[in-house]
N, C-alpha and C positions, 0 to 999 in steps of 0.2 A: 877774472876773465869776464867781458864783455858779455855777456847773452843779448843778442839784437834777435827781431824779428824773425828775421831769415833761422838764425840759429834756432829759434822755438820753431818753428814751421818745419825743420827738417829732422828736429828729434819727436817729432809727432804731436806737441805739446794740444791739446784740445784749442777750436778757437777760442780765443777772446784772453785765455789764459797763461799769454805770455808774462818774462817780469823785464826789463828791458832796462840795462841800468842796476839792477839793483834796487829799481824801486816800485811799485804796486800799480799793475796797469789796470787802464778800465777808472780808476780812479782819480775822484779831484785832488786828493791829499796822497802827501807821501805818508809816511808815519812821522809821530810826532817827530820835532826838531832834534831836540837831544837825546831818541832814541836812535834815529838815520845817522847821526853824528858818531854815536858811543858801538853801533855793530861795525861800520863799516870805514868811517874817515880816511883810512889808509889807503884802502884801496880805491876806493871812490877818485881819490886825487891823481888818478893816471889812466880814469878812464873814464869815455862818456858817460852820463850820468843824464836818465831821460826821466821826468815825470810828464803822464799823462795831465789833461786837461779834462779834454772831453775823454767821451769813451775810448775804446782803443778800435771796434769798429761799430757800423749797426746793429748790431746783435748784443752790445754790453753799450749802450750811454749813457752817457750822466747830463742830469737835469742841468738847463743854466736858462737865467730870465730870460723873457726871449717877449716883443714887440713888433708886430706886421703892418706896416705902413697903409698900407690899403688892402682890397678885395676883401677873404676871410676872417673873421675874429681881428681884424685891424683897430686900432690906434688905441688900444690899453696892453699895459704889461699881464704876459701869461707865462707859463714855462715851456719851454722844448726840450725835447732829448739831442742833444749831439755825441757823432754825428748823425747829420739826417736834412731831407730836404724839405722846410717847412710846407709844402702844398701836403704832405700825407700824415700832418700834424692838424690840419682846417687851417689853415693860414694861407691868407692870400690867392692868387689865381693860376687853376692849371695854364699852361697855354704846350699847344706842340707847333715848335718853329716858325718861323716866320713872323711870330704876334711879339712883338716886343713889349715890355712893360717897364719900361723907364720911371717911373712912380711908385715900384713896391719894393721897397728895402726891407729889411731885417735887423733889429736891432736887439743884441746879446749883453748880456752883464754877467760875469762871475767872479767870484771869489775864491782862493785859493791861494796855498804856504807852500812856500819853498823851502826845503830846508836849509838850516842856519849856515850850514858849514858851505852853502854858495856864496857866500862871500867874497869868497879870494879863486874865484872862478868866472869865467865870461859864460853867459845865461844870452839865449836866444828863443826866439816866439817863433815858433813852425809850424803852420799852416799847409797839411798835405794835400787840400783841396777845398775852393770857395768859391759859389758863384755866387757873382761875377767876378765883380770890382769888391776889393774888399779893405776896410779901414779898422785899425786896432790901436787903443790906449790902455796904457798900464797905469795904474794908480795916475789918470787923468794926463798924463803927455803920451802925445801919438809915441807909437814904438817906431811907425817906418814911414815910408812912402805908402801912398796907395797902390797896393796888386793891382793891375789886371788882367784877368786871365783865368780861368775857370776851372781848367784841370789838371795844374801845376803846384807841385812845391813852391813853398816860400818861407821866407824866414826873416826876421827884424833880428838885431843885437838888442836886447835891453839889460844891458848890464847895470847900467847909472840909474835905473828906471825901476827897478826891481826890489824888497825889501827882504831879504831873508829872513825867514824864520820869522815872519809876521803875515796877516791876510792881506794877500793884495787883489787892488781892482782891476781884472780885465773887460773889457767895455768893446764891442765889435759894432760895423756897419759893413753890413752887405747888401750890393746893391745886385736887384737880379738883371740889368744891364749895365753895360761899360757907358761910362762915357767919353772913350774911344772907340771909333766907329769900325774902323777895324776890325775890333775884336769882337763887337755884334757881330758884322759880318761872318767873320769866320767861324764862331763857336754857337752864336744864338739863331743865325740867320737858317739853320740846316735842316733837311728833314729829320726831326728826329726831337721826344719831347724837352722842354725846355724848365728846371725845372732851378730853384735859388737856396740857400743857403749855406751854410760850414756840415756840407756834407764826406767829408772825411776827419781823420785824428787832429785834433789840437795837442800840441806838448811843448814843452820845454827842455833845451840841453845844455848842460852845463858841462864846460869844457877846460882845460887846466889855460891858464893865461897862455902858454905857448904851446899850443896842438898841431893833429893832424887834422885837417879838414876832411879831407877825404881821399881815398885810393880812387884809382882807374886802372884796371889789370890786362893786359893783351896776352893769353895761356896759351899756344898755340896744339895742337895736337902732335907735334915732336918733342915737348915738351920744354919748349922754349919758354920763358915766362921775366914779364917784363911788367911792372909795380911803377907808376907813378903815383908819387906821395904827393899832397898839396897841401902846406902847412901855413899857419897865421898865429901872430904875435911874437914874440922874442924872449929869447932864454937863454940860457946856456946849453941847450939841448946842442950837438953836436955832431949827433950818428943819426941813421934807421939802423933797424935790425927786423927783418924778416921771417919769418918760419911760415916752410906751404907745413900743412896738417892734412890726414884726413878725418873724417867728421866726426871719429872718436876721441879726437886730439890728442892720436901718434904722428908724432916728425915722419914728414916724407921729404927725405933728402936732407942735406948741412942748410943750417941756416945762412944769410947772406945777408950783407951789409954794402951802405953808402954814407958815405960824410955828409954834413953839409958845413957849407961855404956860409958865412957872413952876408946875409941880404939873400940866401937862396930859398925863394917860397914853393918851388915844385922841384924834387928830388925823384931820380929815376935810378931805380935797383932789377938788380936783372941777374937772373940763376940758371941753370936748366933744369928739370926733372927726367930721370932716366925712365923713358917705357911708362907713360904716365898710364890710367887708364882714361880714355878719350868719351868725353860728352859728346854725344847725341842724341835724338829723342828716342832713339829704340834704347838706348844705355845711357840714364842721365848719371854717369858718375860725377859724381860732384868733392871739392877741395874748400878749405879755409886757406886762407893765408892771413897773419898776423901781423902786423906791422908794429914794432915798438920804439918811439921816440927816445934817444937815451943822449942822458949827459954824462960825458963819461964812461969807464965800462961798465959798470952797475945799475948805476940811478936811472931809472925808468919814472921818463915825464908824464908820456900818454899812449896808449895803446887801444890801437884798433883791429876788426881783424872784418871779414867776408867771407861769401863763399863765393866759390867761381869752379868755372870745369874747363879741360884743356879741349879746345875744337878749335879748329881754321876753315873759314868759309870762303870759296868763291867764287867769283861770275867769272865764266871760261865762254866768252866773246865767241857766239856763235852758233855754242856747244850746250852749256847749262848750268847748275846752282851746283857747287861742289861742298859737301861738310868731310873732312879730314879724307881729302883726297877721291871720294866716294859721289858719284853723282846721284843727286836724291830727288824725290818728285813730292812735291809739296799740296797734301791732303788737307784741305781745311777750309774753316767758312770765318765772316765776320760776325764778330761778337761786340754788342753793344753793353756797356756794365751798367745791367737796370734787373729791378726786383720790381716786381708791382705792388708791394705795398711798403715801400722805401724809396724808389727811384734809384736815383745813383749812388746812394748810400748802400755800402756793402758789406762782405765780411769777408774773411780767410775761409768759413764754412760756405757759402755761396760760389767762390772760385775754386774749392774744392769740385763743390758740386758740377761745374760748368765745366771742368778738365777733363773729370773724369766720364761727363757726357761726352765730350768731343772724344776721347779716349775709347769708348765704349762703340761709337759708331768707325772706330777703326782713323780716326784723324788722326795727322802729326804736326799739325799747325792752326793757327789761329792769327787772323788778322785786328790787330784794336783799331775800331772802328767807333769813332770818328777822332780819337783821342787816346792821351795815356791811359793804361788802366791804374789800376788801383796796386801797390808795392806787392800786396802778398797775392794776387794774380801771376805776377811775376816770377813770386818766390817760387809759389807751388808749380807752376809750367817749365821750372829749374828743375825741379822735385821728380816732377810726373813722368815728367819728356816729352814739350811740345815745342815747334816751333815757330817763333814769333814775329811778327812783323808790328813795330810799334810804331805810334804814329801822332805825329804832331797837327794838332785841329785847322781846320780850312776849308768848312765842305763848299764846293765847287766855289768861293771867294777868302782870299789868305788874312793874313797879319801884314801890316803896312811892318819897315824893317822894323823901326825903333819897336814895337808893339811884340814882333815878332821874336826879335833877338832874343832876350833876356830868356823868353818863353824855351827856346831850343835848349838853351844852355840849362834851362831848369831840368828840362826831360832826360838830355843824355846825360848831365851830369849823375842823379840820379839814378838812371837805370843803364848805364854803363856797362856794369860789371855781371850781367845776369848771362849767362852761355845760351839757352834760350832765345836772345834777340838776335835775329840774322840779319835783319836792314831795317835802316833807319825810313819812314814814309814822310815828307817834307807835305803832308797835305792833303788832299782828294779832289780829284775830279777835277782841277783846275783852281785848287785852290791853295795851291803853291805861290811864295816869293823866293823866285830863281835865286836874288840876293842873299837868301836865307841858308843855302845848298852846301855852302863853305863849311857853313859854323859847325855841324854836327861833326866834321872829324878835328876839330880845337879841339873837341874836349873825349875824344871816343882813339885811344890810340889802337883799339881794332880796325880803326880807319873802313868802319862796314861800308856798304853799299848805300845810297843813298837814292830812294825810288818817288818817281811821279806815278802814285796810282791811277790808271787810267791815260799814260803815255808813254811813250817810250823814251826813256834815261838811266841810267846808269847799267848800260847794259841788254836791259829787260823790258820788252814791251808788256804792258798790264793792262790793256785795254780793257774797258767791260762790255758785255755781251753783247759780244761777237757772234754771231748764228753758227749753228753748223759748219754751214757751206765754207764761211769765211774763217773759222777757226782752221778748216783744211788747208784753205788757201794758203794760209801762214805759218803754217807749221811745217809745210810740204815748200815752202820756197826757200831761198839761202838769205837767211837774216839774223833778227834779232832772235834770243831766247825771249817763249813767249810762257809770261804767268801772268792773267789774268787776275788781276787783284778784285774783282768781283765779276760772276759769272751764277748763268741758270737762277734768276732775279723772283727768288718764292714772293707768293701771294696768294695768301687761302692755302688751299691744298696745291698749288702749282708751283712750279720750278725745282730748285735742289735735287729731291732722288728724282725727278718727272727728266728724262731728257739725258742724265750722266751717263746712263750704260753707254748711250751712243759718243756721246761727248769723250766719255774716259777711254774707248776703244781709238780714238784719237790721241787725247789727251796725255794715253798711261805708255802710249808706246814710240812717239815721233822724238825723234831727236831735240829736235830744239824746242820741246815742252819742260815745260819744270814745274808742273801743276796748276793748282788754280786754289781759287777761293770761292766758293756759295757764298750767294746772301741770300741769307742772313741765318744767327744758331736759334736766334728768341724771336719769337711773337713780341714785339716792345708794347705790351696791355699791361695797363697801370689800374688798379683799384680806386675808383673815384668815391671818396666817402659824401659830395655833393649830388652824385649817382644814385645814388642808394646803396653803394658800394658794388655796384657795374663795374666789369673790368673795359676798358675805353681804348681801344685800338687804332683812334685818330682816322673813320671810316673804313679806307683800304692805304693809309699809309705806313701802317705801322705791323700787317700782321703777316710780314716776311719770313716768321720763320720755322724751321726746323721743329722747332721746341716750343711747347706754349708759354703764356709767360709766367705760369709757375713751373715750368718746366716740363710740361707734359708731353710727353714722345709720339708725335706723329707718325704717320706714316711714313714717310720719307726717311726719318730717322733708322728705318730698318733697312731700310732700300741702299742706303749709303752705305750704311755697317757692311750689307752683303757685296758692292762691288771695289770698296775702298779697302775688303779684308787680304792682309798681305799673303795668303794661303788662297791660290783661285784653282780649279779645276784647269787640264793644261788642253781637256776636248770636254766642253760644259756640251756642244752639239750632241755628244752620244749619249747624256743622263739627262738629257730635256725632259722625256717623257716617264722618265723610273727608270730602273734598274735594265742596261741591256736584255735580251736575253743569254748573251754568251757572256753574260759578267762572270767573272771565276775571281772576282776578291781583290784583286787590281784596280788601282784608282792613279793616274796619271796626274801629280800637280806642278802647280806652278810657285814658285817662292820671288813674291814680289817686295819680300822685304828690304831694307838694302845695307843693312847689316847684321842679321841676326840669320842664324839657317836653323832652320825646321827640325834641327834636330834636338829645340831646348822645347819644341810645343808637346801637347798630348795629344793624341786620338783615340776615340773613344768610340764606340762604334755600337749598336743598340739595333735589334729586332725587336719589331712593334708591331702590335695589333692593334687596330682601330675599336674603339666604343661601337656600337650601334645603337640604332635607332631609338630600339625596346631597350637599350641603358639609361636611357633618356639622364644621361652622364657622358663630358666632353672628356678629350683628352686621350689616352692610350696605357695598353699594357706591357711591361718589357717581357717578350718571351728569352730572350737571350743577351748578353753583353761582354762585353771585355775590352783592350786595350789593346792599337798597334804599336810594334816598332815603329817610332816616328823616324821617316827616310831623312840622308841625309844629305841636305838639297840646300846648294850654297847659294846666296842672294842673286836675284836674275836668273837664276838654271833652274830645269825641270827636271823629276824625280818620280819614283814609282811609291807608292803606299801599298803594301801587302796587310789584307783583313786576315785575319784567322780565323774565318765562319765556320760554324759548327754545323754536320752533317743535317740536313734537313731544314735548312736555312730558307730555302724558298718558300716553305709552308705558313711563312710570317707574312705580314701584309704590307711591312714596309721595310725598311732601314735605315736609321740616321746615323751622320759621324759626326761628330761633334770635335770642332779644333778649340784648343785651349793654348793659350801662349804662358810663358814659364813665371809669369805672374796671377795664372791660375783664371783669367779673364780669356770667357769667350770670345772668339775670334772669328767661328764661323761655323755655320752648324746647316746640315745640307739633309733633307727626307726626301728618299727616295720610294718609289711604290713599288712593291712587287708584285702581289694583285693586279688584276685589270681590274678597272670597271663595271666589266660586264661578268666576272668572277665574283666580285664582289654582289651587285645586283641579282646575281642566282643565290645567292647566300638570304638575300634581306626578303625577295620579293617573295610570298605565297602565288602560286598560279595554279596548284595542282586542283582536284575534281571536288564538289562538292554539291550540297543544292543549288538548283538550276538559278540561273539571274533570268529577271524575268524581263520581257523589255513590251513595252505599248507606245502608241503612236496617237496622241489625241489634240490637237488645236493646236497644229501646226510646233507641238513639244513631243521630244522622242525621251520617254523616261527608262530608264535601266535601273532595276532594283533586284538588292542580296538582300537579309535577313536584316540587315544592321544599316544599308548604306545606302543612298537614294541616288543618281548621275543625272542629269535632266541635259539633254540637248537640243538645239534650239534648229527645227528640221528645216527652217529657211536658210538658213547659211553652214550648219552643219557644226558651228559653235559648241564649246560648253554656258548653259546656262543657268547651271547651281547645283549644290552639292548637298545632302544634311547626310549627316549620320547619327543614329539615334534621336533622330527627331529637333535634331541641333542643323541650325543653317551656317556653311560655313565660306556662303559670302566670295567663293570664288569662281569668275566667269568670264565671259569675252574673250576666249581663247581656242586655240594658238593664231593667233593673227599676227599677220607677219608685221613685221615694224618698218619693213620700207613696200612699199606697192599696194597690190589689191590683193583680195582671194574673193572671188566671185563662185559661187557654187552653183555645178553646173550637175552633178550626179549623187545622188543618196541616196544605201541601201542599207539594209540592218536585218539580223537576223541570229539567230543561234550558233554556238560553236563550238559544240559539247557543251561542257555546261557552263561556258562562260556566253558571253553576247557581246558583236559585233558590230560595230558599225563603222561604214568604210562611206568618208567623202571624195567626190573628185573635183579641182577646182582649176580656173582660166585666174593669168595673173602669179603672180611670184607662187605663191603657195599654189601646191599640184597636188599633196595625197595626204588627208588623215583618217587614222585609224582608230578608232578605241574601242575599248575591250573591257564590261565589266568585267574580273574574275568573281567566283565564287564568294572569295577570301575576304572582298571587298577592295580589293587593289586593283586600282581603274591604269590602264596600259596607253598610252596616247604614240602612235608613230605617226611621222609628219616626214613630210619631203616637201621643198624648195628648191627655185630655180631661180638663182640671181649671179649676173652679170657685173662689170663695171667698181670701181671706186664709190666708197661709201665710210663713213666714219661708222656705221655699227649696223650686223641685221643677224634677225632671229625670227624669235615667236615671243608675243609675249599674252599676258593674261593682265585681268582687273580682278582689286581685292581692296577693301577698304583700308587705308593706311592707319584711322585710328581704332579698327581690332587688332593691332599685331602689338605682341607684348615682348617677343625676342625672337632668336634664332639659333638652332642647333644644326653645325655641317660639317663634314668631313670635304676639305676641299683646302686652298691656299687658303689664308687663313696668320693673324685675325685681323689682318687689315685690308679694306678695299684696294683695287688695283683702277689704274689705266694702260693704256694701250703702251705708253713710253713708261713705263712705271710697274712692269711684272715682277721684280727683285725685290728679295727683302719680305718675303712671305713662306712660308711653311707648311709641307701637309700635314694636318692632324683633324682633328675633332675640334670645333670650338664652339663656343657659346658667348653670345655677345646679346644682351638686351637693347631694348627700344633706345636709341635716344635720336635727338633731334637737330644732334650737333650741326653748325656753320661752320665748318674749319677754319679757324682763324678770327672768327666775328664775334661768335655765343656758341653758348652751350658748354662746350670744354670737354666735354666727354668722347675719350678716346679708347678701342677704334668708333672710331664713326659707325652707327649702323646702316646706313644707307649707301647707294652707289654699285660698284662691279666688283662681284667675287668671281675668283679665278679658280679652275682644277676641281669644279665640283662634282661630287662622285656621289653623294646625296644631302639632301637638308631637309630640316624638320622647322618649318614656321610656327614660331608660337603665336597664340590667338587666342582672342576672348572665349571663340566655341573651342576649344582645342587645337590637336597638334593637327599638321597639315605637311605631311612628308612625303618628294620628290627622289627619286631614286633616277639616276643617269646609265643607261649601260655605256653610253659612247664618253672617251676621253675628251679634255679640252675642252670644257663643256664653262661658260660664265652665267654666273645668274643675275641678275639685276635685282634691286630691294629697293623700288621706288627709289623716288628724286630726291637728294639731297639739298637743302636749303645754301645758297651765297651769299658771303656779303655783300655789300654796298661797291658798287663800282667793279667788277671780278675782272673787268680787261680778258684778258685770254686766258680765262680758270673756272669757265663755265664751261664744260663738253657739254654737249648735245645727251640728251637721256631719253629712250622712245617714249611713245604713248604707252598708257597702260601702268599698270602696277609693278607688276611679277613679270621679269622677262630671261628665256632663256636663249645665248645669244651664242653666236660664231666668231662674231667679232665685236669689238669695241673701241668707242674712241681714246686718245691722246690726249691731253693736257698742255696746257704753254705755260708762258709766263706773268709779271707783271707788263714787260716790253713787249713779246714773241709770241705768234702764234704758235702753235705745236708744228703746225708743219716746217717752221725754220727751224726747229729744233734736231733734225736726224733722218734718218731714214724709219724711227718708228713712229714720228710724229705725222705722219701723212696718213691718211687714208689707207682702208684696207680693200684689197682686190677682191671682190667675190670671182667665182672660177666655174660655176653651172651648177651642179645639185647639191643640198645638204642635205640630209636626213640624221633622225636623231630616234630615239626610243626612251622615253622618260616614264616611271609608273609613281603613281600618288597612292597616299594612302591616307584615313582621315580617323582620327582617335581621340579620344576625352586626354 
């Protein structure tokens, strides 16, 4: 039996540790000649038969001599690992897009035995990826023509050319530009880094004189199934023979057979399968089918086999994207295949990782951007269940035909057979040849969909970002089906989850939507070891995404999970703010899945008590748990959840439920409060009787002092003007000053109040009344009222505090990642604790959550600081706090919001976030401006400790 790639990938094989062939991958050598010859000769002769070259991917290569024409380490021989792209070896010059380098080549030498017994077999050189332009000798005569083309299969015959079972010379040149303009154009010319060498597998296949070239399978989801065979050389071979399998290799159904004719090089066999089980990304069942060349009824020439799954896809003209009859909405972002300290040199372990990230924030698609991906991407999104949009290179300028052709026919041919790919993308952004349009259904008899991203053809308008307004327009009129093949355009911390909730309540419900795609899933930040080993983001061109570019999960990354999860609340309005009052265990949902019902998920359901202050420990404790019946709620319909709370259930402080789906991956997990606030706050705050605070009024400073705790107010404007406790300064002052208008003080009295002390300002200008209050306890009481009118991106009160004493931060509040105003989802109440850092999102730093910016739902915090803790207490809900200004990178376009003066701010409202294109206000209705409405008032108490 064959063991191919795909077969090691889906019996779980570790990466790097396929064998493929029969013979040792990863590796330059097979085993010696006349041991490969003496295990296996027999059978070896009726099946392909693959030896490795290079490594099998990044993560396993093997050394070969290796020469850089110019920039680094240039014009002596050194060694490389392939695969791999020489700039992350010191070789020659980064460049991202646009910079051409027609002067730095790449020159490879290796050595390497084939075994003996190829002799009486046709042997070919396949190259799964090489940029650019790429030239290859075998024992000193070229094997082929020159490639070009960057992110394509290739392959030379060198049968004549090859020595069995002796060391032969392979000798490469690769150029990191074409010298077909063309293909600059379309592959080198794009945003996006550009980077040279044999950065995918090198190998060899050895094939019997008369084979199958390759299968192309069309599985339908009736279980139609229809096998083109494409055969080369001549034999006496005479039949196919067929068997579907499932992946334990038990027959599923009689096998099936076709003759072939005399001169017939592509043979068509066709069965049905009874009641197959049907590929889709919620259910990737997946098949082999085996194909065996036979002369005769016995003699078996060569046998291949695949895997493939039965699904039918279609464009319903008007309507929408249909998989096995099922209309689906297509969740998903562009993926560019880059590692930062490999580039596009990749593994089976790295697209593992990336599936299962898009998987984890609740996606079912992924677009390859700007190019094919890499085979075991492929493999595993068959595996995983994603679906995929693969695409042939063009950004916004294509392939002249001649250039172009060869290139299609590499990609479908290739990637054909994967269930996983729903349309073919002839391009981007204009960088389509129409000419070209035909060729992908020659070779694809799923005859898919053939798409202009970023136009409307085949059905399917893909326009990219579209605003708001205009996404309504088009989805609300009689047209095309619209799927945006890229939309909500991140940059820094902007786009993707910034602006979706509004977009998907569009998006997730109009008829003639069928999804969309974000850009982008990666930060494309590369390791520069001429840096210092800087990670290098190309200013603001490159740090789009999602995901850092070691993969680090931003914010947004949670924001997506929470509204992209197929389990959504069916009135999220009534648990806005916690747990109704009249909740009695009843949750009303929604099942947006579109073939799976709720009744394979769990729920899990958890009473929690929040840490405090004096824990000075995040996080929670479970006073109670258990499990619901998961309801039984068919795709698109809504359903009842019954909790089974145990008596005394409200005495807890919050409640979570937690959805799990029947592969044991959270789905979606929702905390609710049952406390108030201001329940809460009578729990933490001390205010009862003690020694008296004493309060004096001397040089225009009103001092309030307890045993331990010093207030200083500043009697010209009624300010706070510093804090110590024990004798410790702790540096915070200039407050509450409102963040938009004046407060001019026009009244100030202060005096006793039992035993705490008062003092009460009145003031002309937004701010109108504050209050404070030493208590006894040393817990200082601050009430404040404001009066603001009109449209405003954010207003509060805030304070000043020095940014470089603050060491972290301890809140019970959303949590742990900053919000914006289009960007509330995707956050949690709990306890958390997040340290200083200084993160750029997107730029430097890397440290994620960010500690800087707007937290949302805060109910109390504790500022860590050089003098000590520094802990605010909120009676009133809804309450954001600010944590100083967060640093942007270079160029931010619409991904700077606005952040008040001041340090420390506690605020009503806050601004929106845009894009790289868009301001936040074309983004939605949360992107705009928020209404002030005439008075706020708040009640916050501090408290200050070692």
């Amino acid at each position: 039996m064959q063991l191919s790639r795909r077969g090691a990938l889906i019996l779980g094989a570790a990466a790097g540790a396929a064998v493929a062939g029969g013979l040792p991958t990863g590796s330059a050598r097979a085993a010696e000649p006349g041991t490969a010859d003496a295990a296996d000769a027999a059978g070896a002769s009726t099946r392909t038969e693959r030896l490795y070259l290079s490594g099998e991917d990044a993560d396993h290569p093997v050394d070969w001599d290796f020469l850089c024409t110019s920039g680094r380490r240039s014009g002596s021989w050194g060694s490389i690992p392939v695969p791999s792209n020489w700039e992350f070896h010191g070789y020659g010059t980064y460049n991202y897009g646009w910079n051409l380098r027609p002067e730095e080549k790449g020159r490879y030498r290796h050595t390497f035995t084939p075994p003996a017994h190829w002799r009486d077999r046709r042997v070919f050189l396949v190259f799964e990826g090489s940029m650019t332009e790429t030239e290859a000798w075998i024992n000193g005569e070229p094997a082929g023509p020159v490639h070009r083309g960057g992110f394509y299969r290739f392959r030379h015959e060198v049968t004549g050319k090859l020595r069995p079972g002796q060391d032969n010379l392979l000798e490469v040149t690769v150029s990191k530009e074409s010298t077909d303009d063309s293909v600059n154009r379309a592959e080198r010319l794009g945003d996006y880094w550009n980077f040279g060498g044999i950065y995918r597998p090198v190998h060899l296949e050895a094939f019997p004189l008369q084979h199958i070239e390759r299968i192309a399978v069309d599985a339908r989801a009736d279980g139609t199934l229809r096998v083109d065979a494409h055969m080369s050389g001549r034999g006496s071979a005479d039949r196919l023979v067929a068997q579907v399998t499932d992946l334990s290799g038990r027959p599923v159904g009689a096998p099936f057979t076709a003759a072939i004719a005399p001169g017939d090089t592509t043979v068509t066999l066709r069965t049905t399968v009874d009641s197959p089980r049907q590929w889709t990304a919620e259910t990737p069942h997946l098949y082999r089918i085996k194909v065996s060349l036979r002369a005769g009824d016995r003699r078996t020439v060569h046998r291949v086999d695949e895997r493939f799954g039965f699904r039918t896809v279609e464009v319903r003209p008007g309507d929408g994207v249909y998989v096995n009859g099922v209309k689906i909405l297509l969740k998903g972002a562009n993926r560019h295949t880059i590692w930062p300290t490999s580039g596009r040199a990749t593994s089976a372990r790295i697209s593992r990782k990336d599936i299962l990230l898009m998987r984890e924030m609740n996606m079912n698609a992924v677009r390859m951007s700007h190019y094919p991906p890499d085979p075991h991407f492929l493999d595993l999104a068959d595996e995983l269940g994603l679906y995929v949009l693969d695409e042939l290179a063009g950004w916004q300028k294509s392939y002249d035909e001649a250039a172009g052709r060869p290139l299609v026919t590499s990609m479908v041919t290739r990637d054909v057979n994967h269930p996983s790919i729903l349309f073919w993308c002839n391009g981007n952004e204009g960088g389509w040849n129409t000419a070209l349009d035909d060729d992908y259904a020659r070779h694809d008899p799923q005859q898919r969909t053939v798409l202009h991203p970023w136009a409307t053809f085949g059905g399917i308008n893909t326009d990219h970002y579209e605003t708001y307004d205009s996404t309504r327009r088009i989805l609300q009129e009689q047209g095309d089906v619209f799927m945006p093949t890229e939309f909500l355009h991140g940059l820094y911390d902007g786009g993707a989850g910034a602006g979706l909730d509004d977009y998907w309540k569009l998006m997730g419900h109009e008829r003639l939507s069928a999804g969309g795609f974000l850009w982008s899933l990666i930060d494309e930040g590369i390791v520069r070891d001429d840096l210092g080993g800087a990670v290098d983001v190309a200013g603001n061109a490159a740090p789009d995404g999602i995901l850092g570019p070691f993969r680090e999960k931003e914010a947004s990354f949670y924001t997506i999970k929470d509204i992209w999860s197929p389990v959504q609340l069916a009135e999220p309005e009534r648990f806005a703010s916690g747990l109704p009052d009249d909740f009695d265990g009843r949750i009303a949902l929604t099942n947006h899945y579109a073939f799976t019902n709720t009744r394979t998920c769990r729920f899990t359901w958890r009473l929690l008590d929040f840490r405090t202050p004096a824990q000075r420990r995040d996080g929670h404790t479970v006073r109670a748990q258990g499990t619901a019946s998961a309801p039984d709620i068919e795709p698109g319909a809504q359903g009842v959840l019954r909790l089974p709370l145990p008596s005394g259930w409200r005495r807890a402080d919050a409640m979570a439920l937690i959805v799990t789906d029947a592969d044991g991956r959270e789905i979606r997990r929702w905390t609710w409060t049952i406390a108030s606030a201001a329940d809460q706050a009578r729990r933490l705050v001390r205010t009862g009787p003690g020694p008296a605070v004493r309060g004096r009024l001397a040089d225009g400073r009103l001092t309030l002092a307890t045993r331990h705790t010093t207030v200083t107010l500043d009697a010209t404007t009624g300010m706070l003007a510093g804090v110590t406790h024990r004798g410790t300064d702790f540096a915070l002052s200039r407050g509450p000053l409102p963040t938009t208008g004046s407060a001019d003080l026009t009244r100030l009295t202060h005096g006793p109040d039992g035993d705490a002390y008062t003092v009460r300002a009145e003031y002309s200008g937004v701010l109108r009344h504050v209050r404070w209050c030493l208590h006894p306890s040393g817990w200082l009481q601050l009430d404040y009222r404001y009066h603001l009118t009109g449209e405003h991106d954010l207003f509060g009160v805030g304070f000043d505090h020095p940014e470089s004493q603050v060491t972290g931060v301890t809140w019970l509040g959303h949590g742990p990642h900053r919000v914006w105003k289009n960007r509330l989802r995707g956050v949690a109440t709990d306890v958390w604790t997040k340290q200083y850092n200084d993160t750029a999102t997107g730029a430097d730093g890397w440290v994620y959550p960010e500690f800087k910016g707007y937290h949302a739902g805060i109910r109390w915090a504790s500022l860590h600081t050089t003098a000590g803790r520094i802990t605010m207490v909120s009676e009133d809900e809804n309450l954001y706090l600010r944590l100083f200004t967060p640093r942007f990178g270079p160029d931010p376009r619409h991904t700077a919001p606005p952040f008040p003066k001041g340090d420390l701010s506690f605020l009503d409202a806050i601004p929106a976030i845009g894009t790289k294109f868009d301001a936040p206000s074309a983004l939605g209705p949360s992107g705009g401006p928020t209404t002030a409405t005439g008075d706020y008032a708040r009640t916050l108490h501090f408290s200050f400790s070692e």
